[in-house]
C-alpha positions as CSV (number, residue, x, y, z in Angstrom):
1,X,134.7,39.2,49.6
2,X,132.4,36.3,50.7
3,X,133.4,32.8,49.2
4,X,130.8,31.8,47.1
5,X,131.5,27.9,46.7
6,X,132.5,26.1,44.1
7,X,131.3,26.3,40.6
8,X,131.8,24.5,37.1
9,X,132.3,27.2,34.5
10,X,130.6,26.9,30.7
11,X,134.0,25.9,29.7
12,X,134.2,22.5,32.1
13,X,136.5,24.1,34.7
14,X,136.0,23.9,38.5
15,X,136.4,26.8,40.3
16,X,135.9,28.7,43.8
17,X,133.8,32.0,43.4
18,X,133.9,34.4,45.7
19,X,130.8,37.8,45.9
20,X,132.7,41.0,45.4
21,X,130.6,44.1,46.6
22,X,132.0,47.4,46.9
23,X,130.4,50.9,47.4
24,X,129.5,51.2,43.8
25,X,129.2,47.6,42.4
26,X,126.1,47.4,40.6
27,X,124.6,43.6,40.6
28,X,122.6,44.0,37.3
29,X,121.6,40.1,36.6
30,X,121.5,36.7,38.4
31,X,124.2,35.5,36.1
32,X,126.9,36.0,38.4
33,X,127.4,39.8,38.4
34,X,129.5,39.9,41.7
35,X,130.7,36.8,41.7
36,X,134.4,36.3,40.1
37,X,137.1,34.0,40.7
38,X,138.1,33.5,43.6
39,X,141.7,33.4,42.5
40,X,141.7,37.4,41.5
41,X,139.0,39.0,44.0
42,X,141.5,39.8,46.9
43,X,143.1,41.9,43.5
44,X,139.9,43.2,42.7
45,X,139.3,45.1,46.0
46,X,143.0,46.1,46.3
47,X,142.4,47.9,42.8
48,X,139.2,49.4,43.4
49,X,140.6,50.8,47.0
50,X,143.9,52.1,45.5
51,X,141.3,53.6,42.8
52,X,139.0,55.4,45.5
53,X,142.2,56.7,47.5
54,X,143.3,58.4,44.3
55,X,139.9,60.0,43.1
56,X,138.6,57.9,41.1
57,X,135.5,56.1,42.0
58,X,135.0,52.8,40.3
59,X,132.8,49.3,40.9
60,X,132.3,46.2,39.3
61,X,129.0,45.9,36.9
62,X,129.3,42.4,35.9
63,X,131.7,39.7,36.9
64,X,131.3,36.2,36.4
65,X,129.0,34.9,34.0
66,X,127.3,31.6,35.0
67,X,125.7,31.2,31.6
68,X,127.5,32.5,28.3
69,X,126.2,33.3,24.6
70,X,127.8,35.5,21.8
71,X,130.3,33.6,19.8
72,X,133.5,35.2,21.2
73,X,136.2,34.7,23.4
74,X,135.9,36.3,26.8
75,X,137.1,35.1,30.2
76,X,133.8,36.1,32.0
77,X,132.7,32.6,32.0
78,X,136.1,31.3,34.0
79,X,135.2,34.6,36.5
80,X,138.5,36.0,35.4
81,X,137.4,39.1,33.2
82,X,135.1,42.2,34.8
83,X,133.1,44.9,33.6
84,X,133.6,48.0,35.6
85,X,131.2,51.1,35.9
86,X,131.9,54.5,37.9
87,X,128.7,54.7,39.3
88,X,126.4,52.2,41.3
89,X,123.2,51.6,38.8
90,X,125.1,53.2,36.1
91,X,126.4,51.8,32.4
92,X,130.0,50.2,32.2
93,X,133.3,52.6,31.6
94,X,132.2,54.5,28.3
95,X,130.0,51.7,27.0
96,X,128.2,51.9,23.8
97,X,124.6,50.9,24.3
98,X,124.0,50.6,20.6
99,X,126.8,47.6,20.5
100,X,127.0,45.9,23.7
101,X,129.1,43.0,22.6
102,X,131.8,44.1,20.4
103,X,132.7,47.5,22.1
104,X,133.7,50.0,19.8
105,X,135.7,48.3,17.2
106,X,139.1,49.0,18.2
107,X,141.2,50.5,19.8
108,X,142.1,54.3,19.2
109,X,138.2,54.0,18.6
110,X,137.2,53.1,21.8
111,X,140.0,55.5,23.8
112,X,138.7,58.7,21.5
113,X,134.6,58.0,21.8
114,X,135.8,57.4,25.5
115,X,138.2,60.9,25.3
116,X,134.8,62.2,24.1
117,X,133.0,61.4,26.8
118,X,135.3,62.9,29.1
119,X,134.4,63.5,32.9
120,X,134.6,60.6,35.8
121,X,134.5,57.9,32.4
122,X,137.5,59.1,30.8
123,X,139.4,59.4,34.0
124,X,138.3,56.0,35.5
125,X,139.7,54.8,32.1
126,X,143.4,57.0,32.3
127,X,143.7,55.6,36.2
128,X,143.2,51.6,35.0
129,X,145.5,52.3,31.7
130,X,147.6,53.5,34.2
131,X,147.1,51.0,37.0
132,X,145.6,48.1,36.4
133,X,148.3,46.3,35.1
134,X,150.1,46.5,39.2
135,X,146.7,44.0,40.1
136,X,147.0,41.8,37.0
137,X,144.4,43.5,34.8
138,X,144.1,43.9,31.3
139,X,142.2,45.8,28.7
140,X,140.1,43.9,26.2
141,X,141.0,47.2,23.9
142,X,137.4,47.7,22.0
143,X,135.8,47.7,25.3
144,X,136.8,50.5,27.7
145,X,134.8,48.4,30.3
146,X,136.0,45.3,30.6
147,X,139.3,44.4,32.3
148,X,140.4,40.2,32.5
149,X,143.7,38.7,33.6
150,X,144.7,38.4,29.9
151,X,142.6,41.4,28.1
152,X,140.2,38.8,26.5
């Protein structure tokens, strides 16, 4: 990781940032894709290594986001929430292009569309179900992709 200074998030906080770039990060915008908090990157790598040394090939797709619009709670803002992808250039863990800000709905949605898609998605999905947790992860449950320190 390389510290990225200090920042003041959309919701008044000052933070450090560090850039996060692994093998198959994918740095899709200026607003902040690699960048994350500084408090959970050293976790970040740790996760995505553990990841590769089991099989499963995994990278961040968007991290921090320096500006923030939607209406909804998410910790992307505060650099604490990621969205993770299992291929560099590629779209986010079984993301739904049609519906890029609510996710799937819920749930047992989101797990069976992502069941459906099968392959390197549904098993990047199993291993952080599995694993993430041990790295202080959560799922924000409609959204396969995107994995915060609270699962908001």
């Amino acid at each position: 990781t390389d510290d990225q200074g200090v920042h003041t998030t959309v919701y008044g906080a000052t933070i450090r940032t560090c850039r996060v770039k692994t093998t198959y990060s994918t740095d899709k915008s200026t607003n902040g894709a690699f960048a994350v908090n500084a408090a959970i990157s050293t976790n970040i790598v740790n996760m995505f290594e553990a990841a590769n040394a089991a099989g499963i090939t995994i990278g961040l797709t968007d991290g921090m986001r320096y500006t923030f619009s939607g209406g909804y709670t998410s910790q992307h803002p505060s650099g604490l929430a990621m969205d993770i992808s299992i291929s560099k250039g590629g779209n986010p863990i079984c993301f739904n292009p049609e519906d890029n800000v609510g996710g799937w709905g819920d749930k047992d949605t989101a797990f069976r569309v992502c069941q459906q898609i099968g392959g390197a998605q549904f098993a990047a999905f199993q291993w952080l179900n599995e694993n993430a947790e041990k790295y202080g992860f959560y799922n924000y449950d409609p959204e396969p992709w995107h994995w915060s320190t609270s699962g908001k």
